[in-house]
C-alpha positions as CSV (number, residue, x, y, z in Angstrom):
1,X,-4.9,46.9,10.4
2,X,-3.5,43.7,8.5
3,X,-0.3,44.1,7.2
4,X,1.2,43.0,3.7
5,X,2.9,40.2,5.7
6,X,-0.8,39.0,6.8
7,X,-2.2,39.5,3.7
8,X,0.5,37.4,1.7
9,X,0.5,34.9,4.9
10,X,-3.8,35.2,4.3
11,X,-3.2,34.3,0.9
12,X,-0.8,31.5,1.0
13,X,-3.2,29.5,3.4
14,X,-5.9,30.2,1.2
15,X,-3.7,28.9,-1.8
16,X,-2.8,26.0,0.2
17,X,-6.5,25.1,1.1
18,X,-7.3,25.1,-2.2
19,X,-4.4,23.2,-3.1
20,X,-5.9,20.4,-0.9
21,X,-9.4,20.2,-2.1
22,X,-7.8,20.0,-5.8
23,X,-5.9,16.9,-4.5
24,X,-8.7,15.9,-2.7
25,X,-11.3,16.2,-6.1
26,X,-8.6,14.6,-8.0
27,X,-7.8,11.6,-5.4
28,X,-11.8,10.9,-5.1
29,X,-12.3,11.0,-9.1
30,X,-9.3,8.6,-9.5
31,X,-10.6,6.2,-7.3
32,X,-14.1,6.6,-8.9
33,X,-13.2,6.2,-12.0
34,X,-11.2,2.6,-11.1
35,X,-13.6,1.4,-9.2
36,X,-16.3,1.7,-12.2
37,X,-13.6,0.4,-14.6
38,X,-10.1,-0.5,-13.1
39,X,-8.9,-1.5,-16.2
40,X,-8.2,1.7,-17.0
41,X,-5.4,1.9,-14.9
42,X,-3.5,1.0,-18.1
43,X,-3.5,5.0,-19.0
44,X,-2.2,5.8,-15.5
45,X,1.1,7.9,-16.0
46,X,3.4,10.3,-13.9
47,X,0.7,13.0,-14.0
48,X,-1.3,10.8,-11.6
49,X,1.8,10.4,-9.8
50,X,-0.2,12.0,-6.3
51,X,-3.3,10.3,-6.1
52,X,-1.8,7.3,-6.9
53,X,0.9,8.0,-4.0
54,X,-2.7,8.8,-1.7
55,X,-3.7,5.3,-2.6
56,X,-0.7,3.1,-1.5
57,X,-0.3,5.3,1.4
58,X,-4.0,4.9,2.6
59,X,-3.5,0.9,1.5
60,X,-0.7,0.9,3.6
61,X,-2.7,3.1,6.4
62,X,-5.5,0.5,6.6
63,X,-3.1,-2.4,6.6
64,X,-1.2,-1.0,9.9
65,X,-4.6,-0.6,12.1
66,X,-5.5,-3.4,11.2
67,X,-2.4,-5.1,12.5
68,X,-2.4,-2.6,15.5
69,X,-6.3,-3.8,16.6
70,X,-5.0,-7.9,16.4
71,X,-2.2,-7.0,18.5
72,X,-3.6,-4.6,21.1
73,X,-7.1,-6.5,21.6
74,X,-6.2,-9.9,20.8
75,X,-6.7,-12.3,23.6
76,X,-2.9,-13.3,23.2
77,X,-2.3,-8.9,23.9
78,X,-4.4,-8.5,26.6
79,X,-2.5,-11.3,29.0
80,X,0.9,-10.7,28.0
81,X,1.2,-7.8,26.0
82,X,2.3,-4.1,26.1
83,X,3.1,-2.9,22.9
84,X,3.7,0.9,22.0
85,X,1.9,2.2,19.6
86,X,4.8,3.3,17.7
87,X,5.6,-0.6,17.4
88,X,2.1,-1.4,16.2
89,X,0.7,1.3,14.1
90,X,3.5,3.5,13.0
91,X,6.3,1.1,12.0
92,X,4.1,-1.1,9.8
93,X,2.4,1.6,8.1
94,X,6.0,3.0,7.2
95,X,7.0,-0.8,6.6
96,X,4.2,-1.6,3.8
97,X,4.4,2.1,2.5
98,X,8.7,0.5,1.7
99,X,6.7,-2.4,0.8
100,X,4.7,-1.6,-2.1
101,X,7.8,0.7,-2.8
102,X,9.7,-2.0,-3.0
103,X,7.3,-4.0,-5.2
104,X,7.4,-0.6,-7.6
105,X,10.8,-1.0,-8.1
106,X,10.6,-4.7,-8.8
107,X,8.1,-4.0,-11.3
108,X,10.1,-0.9,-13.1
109,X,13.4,-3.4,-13.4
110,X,11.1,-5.6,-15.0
111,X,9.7,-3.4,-17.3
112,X,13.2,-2.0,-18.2
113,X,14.8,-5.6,-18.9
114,X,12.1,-5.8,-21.3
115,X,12.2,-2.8,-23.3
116,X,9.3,-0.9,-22.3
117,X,8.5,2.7,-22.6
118,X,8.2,3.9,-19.0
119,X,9.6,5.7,-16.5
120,X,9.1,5.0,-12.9
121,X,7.1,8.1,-11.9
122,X,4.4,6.2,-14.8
123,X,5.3,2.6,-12.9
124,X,4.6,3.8,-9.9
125,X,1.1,5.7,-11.1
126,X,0.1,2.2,-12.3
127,X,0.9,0.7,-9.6
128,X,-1.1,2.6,-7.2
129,X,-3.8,2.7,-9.5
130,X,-4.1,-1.3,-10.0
131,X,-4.4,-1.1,-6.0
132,X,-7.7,0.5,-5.7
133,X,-10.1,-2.5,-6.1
134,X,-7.2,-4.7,-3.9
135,X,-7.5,-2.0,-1.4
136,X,-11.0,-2.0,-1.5
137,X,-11.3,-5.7,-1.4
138,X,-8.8,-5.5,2.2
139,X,-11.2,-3.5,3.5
140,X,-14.2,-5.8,3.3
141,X,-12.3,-8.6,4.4
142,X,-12.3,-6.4,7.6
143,X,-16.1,-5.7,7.3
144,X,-16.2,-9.5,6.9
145,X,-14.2,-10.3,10.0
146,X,-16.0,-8.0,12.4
147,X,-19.1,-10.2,11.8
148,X,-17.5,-13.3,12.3
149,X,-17.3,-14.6,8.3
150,X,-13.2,-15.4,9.4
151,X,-13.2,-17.3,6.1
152,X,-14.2,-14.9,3.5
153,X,-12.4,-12.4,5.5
154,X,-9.0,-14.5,5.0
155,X,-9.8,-15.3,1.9
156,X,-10.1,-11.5,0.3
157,X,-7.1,-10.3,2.5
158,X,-5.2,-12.9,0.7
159,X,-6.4,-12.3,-2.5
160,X,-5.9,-8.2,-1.7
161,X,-2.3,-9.2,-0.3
162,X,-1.4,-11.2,-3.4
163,X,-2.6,-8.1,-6.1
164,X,-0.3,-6.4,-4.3
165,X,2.5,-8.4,-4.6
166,X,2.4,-10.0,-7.4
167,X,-1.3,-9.6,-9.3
168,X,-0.5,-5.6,-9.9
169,X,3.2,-6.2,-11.2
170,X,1.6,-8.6,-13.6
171,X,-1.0,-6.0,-15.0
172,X,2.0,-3.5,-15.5
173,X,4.3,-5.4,-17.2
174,X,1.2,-7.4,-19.6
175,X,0.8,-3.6,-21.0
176,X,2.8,-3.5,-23.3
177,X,4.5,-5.9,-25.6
178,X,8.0,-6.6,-24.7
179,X,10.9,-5.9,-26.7
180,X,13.5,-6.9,-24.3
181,X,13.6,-10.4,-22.1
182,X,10.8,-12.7,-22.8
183,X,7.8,-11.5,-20.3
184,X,7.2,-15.1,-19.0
185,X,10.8,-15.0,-17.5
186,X,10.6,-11.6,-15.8
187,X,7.1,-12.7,-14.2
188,X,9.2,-15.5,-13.0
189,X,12.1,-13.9,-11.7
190,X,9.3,-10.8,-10.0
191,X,7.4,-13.5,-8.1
192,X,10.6,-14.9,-6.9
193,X,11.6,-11.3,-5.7
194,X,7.8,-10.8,-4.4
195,X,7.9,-14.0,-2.4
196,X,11.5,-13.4,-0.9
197,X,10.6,-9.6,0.2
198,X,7.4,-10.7,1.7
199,X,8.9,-13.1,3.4
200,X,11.5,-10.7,5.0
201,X,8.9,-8.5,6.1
202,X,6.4,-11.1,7.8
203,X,9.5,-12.8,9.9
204,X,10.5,-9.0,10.8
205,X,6.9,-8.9,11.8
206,X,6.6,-12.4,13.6
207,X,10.3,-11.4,15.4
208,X,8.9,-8.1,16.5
209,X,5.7,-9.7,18.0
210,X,7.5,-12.1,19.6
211,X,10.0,-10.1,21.4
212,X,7.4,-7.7,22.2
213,X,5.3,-11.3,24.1
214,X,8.9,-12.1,25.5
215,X,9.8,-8.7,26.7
216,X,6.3,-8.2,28.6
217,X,6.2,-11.6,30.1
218,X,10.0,-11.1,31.1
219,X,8.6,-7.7,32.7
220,X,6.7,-9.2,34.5
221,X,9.2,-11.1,37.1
Protein backbone atom coordinates (compact mmCIF):
# COMPACT_ATOMS: atom_id res chain seq x y z
CA UNK A 1 0.00 0.00 0.00
CA UNK A 2 1.31 3.61 -0.71
CA UNK A 3 2.58 5.27 2.05
CA UNK A 4 2.10 9.07 3.19
CA UNK A 5 5.62 9.57 1.86
CA UNK A 6 4.39 8.31 -1.74
CA UNK A 7 1.36 10.08 -1.60
CA UNK A 8 3.07 13.56 -0.68
CA UNK A 9 6.02 12.47 -3.24
CA UNK A 10 2.63 11.58 -5.74
CA UNK A 11 1.49 14.87 -5.12
CA UNK A 12 4.46 17.02 -5.52
CA UNK A 13 5.09 15.57 -9.09
CA UNK A 14 1.74 16.19 -9.91
CA UNK A 15 2.07 19.85 -8.58
CA UNK A 16 5.13 20.18 -10.51
CA UNK A 17 3.59 18.89 -13.76
CA UNK A 18 1.14 21.31 -13.56
CA UNK A 19 3.46 23.82 -12.69
CA UNK A 20 4.99 23.24 -16.17
CA UNK A 21 2.02 23.33 -18.33
CA UNK A 22 1.06 26.79 -16.50
CA UNK A 23 4.50 28.05 -17.65
CA UNK A 24 4.12 26.36 -20.80
CA UNK A 25 0.29 28.10 -21.44
CA UNK A 26 1.74 31.29 -20.29
CA UNK A 27 5.10 31.15 -22.40
CA UNK A 28 2.90 30.18 -25.75
CA UNK A 29 0.23 33.07 -24.95
CA UNK A 30 3.12 35.63 -24.55
CA UNK A 31 4.65 34.86 -27.61
CA UNK A 32 1.17 34.82 -29.28
CA UNK A 33 0.19 37.74 -28.19
CA UNK A 34 3.65 39.66 -29.52
CA UNK A 35 3.67 38.14 -32.53
CA UNK A 36 -0.01 39.53 -33.39
CA UNK A 37 1.00 42.93 -31.88
CA UNK A 38 4.65 43.24 -30.41
CA UNK A 39 4.22 46.57 -29.58
CA UNK A 40 2.72 45.56 -26.69
CA UNK A 41 5.79 44.64 -25.17
CA UNK A 42 5.58 48.13 -23.72
CA UNK A 43 3.21 46.60 -20.72
CA UNK A 44 5.72 43.87 -20.13
CA UNK A 45 6.69 43.97 -16.36
CA UNK A 46 8.40 41.67 -13.63
CA UNK A 47 5.25 39.53 -13.61
CA UNK A 48 6.28 38.31 -17.07
CA UNK A 49 9.67 37.96 -15.62
CA UNK A 50 9.59 33.83 -16.74
CA UNK A 51 8.31 33.69 -20.09
CA UNK A 52 10.34 36.39 -20.92
CA UNK A 53 13.50 34.56 -19.40
CA UNK A 54 11.99 31.25 -21.79
CA UNK A 55 12.40 33.62 -24.65
CA UNK A 56 16.10 34.86 -24.51
CA UNK A 57 16.98 31.53 -23.34
CA UNK A 58 15.41 29.81 -26.46
CA UNK A 59 16.98 32.96 -28.61
CA UNK A 60 20.07 32.15 -27.19
CA UNK A 61 19.28 28.14 -27.75
CA UNK A 62 18.72 28.63 -31.52
CA UNK A 63 21.65 30.94 -31.88
CA UNK A 64 24.23 28.16 -30.39
CA UNK A 65 22.96 25.26 -32.96
CA UNK A 66 23.18 27.27 -35.29
CA UNK A 67 26.81 28.04 -34.69
CA UNK A 68 27.38 24.32 -33.67
CA UNK A 69 25.95 23.08 -37.47
CA UNK A 70 28.56 25.90 -39.32
CA UNK A 71 31.26 24.49 -37.33
CA UNK A 72 30.70 20.78 -37.31
CA UNK A 73 29.47 20.40 -41.13
CA UNK A 74 31.17 23.19 -42.65
CA UNK A 75 33.62 22.25 -45.31
CA UNK A 76 36.44 24.19 -43.33
CA UNK A 77 35.11 21.34 -40.06
CA UNK A 78 35.14 18.46 -41.90
CA UNK A 79 39.07 18.67 -43.09
CA UNK A 80 40.48 20.08 -40.16
CA UNK A 81 38.25 20.10 -37.48
CA UNK A 82 37.39 18.27 -34.16
CA UNK A 83 35.49 20.34 -32.02
CA UNK A 84 33.62 19.09 -28.70
CA UNK A 85 30.40 19.72 -28.45
CA UNK A 86 30.77 21.42 -25.28
CA UNK A 87 32.91 24.08 -27.37
CA UNK A 88 30.28 24.43 -30.05
CA UNK A 89 26.86 24.15 -28.53
CA UNK A 90 27.06 24.60 -24.88
CA UNK A 91 29.56 27.48 -24.42
CA UNK A 92 27.77 29.79 -26.91
CA UNK A 93 24.39 29.11 -25.77
CA UNK A 94 25.68 30.09 -22.17
CA UNK A 95 27.73 32.99 -23.92
CA UNK A 96 24.58 34.76 -25.65
CA UNK A 97 22.27 33.82 -22.64
CA UNK A 98 25.53 36.52 -20.62
CA UNK A 99 24.92 38.30 -23.84
CA UNK A 100 21.52 39.53 -23.83
CA UNK A 101 22.15 39.62 -20.03
CA UNK A 102 24.56 41.87 -20.56
CA UNK A 103 22.62 44.07 -23.00
CA UNK A 104 19.68 44.03 -20.03
CA UNK A 105 21.90 45.60 -17.79
CA UNK A 106 23.07 48.22 -20.36
CA UNK A 107 19.57 49.01 -20.96
CA UNK A 108 18.54 49.29 -16.99
CA UNK A 109 21.73 51.78 -16.39
CA UNK A 110 20.21 53.62 -19.11
CA UNK A 111 16.95 53.80 -17.99
CA UNK A 112 18.16 54.70 -14.40
CA UNK A 113 20.50 57.77 -15.66
CA UNK A 114 17.37 58.95 -17.04
CA UNK A 115 14.88 58.81 -14.40
CA UNK A 116 12.62 56.20 -15.30
CA UNK A 117 10.31 54.13 -13.30
CA UNK A 118 11.65 50.63 -13.55
CA UNK A 119 13.17 48.06 -11.93
CA UNK A 120 15.23 45.50 -13.65
CA UNK A 121 13.07 42.49 -13.13
CA UNK A 122 10.39 44.93 -15.57
CA UNK A 123 13.76 45.76 -17.87
CA UNK A 124 14.50 42.58 -18.26
CA UNK A 125 10.52 41.43 -19.01
CA UNK A 126 10.82 44.09 -21.85
CA UNK A 127 13.61 42.97 -23.01
CA UNK A 128 12.70 39.52 -23.68
CA UNK A 129 9.59 40.44 -24.85
CA UNK A 130 10.87 42.94 -27.69
CA UNK A 131 12.91 39.66 -28.74
CA UNK A 132 10.11 37.54 -29.98
CA UNK A 133 9.60 38.92 -33.58
CA UNK A 134 13.85 39.22 -33.68
CA UNK A 135 13.85 35.71 -32.57
CA UNK A 136 11.48 34.81 -34.93
CA UNK A 137 13.05 36.68 -37.73
CA UNK A 138 16.65 34.46 -36.80
CA UNK A 139 14.89 31.62 -37.40
CA UNK A 140 13.77 32.28 -40.98
CA UNK A 141 17.02 33.45 -41.86
CA UNK A 142 17.84 29.79 -41.18
CA UNK A 143 14.81 28.49 -43.16
CA UNK A 144 16.26 30.99 -45.76
CA UNK A 145 19.78 29.54 -45.73
CA UNK A 146 18.85 25.88 -45.98
CA UNK A 147 17.42 26.68 -49.44
CA UNK A 148 20.22 28.44 -50.60
CA UNK A 149 18.63 32.34 -50.35
CA UNK A 150 22.40 33.18 -48.42
CA UNK A 151 21.36 36.78 -48.94
CA UNK A 152 18.06 37.20 -47.29
CA UNK A 153 19.34 34.80 -44.82
CA UNK A 154 22.27 37.25 -43.87
CA UNK A 155 20.30 39.92 -44.20
CA UNK A 156 17.42 38.94 -41.37
CA UNK A 157 20.26 37.41 -39.05
CA UNK A 158 21.69 40.82 -39.08
CA UNK A 159 18.69 42.64 -38.70
CA UNK A 160 17.62 39.90 -35.79
CA UNK A 161 21.32 40.35 -34.33
CA UNK A 162 21.11 44.18 -34.35
CA UNK A 163 17.30 44.21 -32.37
CA UNK A 164 19.06 42.46 -30.04
CA UNK A 165 21.72 44.67 -29.51
CA UNK A 166 20.79 47.65 -29.91
CA UNK A 167 16.96 47.86 -31.68
CA UNK A 168 15.30 46.34 -28.22
CA UNK A 169 17.34 48.78 -25.85
CA UNK A 170 16.00 51.51 -27.95
CA UNK A 171 12.24 50.41 -27.60
CA UNK A 172 12.82 50.25 -23.70
CA UNK A 173 14.30 53.24 -23.06
CA UNK A 174 11.74 55.38 -25.92
CA UNK A 175 8.93 54.24 -23.31
CA UNK A 176 8.86 56.53 -21.21
CA UNK A 177 9.83 60.11 -21.16
CA UNK A 178 12.98 60.87 -19.56
CA UNK A 179 13.46 62.87 -16.54
CA UNK A 180 17.10 62.29 -16.11
CA UNK A 181 20.01 62.58 -19.03
CA UNK A 182 18.78 63.63 -22.35
CA UNK A 183 17.63 60.05 -24.16
CA UNK A 184 19.70 60.94 -27.39
CA UNK A 185 22.95 60.72 -25.23
CA UNK A 186 22.15 57.47 -23.40
CA UNK A 187 21.22 55.80 -26.96
CA UNK A 188 24.68 57.07 -27.75
CA UNK A 189 26.58 55.94 -24.99
CA UNK A 190 24.30 52.17 -25.16
CA UNK A 191 25.38 51.59 -28.80
CA UNK A 192 28.85 52.39 -27.93
CA UNK A 193 28.52 49.73 -25.01
CA UNK A 194 26.49 47.29 -27.57
CA UNK A 195 29.23 47.62 -30.17
CA UNK A 196 32.19 47.08 -27.72
CA UNK A 197 30.51 43.88 -26.00
CA UNK A 198 29.74 42.42 -29.23
CA UNK A 199 32.83 42.84 -30.31
CA UNK A 200 34.37 41.01 -27.32
CA UNK A 201 32.29 38.25 -27.81
CA UNK A 202 32.80 37.63 -31.73
CA UNK A 203 36.87 37.86 -31.29
CA UNK A 204 36.30 35.23 -28.22
CA UNK A 205 34.38 33.39 -30.83
CA UNK A 206 36.82 33.86 -33.87
CA UNK A 207 39.91 33.01 -31.18
CA UNK A 208 38.04 29.88 -30.07
CA UNK A 209 37.55 28.67 -33.69
CA UNK A 210 40.80 29.27 -34.52
CA UNK A 211 42.58 27.48 -31.92
CA UNK A 212 40.20 24.80 -32.17
CA UNK A 213 41.54 24.75 -36.59
CA UNK A 214 45.17 25.14 -35.07
CA UNK A 215 44.85 22.56 -32.45
CA UNK A 216 43.42 19.79 -34.90
CA UNK A 217 45.80 20.48 -37.70
CA UNK A 218 48.66 20.48 -35.04
CA UNK A 219 47.05 16.98 -33.93
CA UNK A 220 47.51 15.80 -36.78
CA UNK A 221 51.63 15.60 -37.06
Amino acid sequence: MPTNSDADHYETNDDFVEKLKEIGTNVVHFCGALLKRPSIAKKANHTDIVSAAIVMALFALIIAFSYYFVIQYSILASFYMNVSIIDSLVLPFIVFILLQLIMAGITFAGAKLAAQAVTFADVLAKYGAYLVPFAILYVVALVFSLIGLSVLAGLFIFISILGLLMMVPTFILMEQTPEGIDRIYILLGLYALATLVFGVFIRAFAQSMIGNIMGSMLGGF
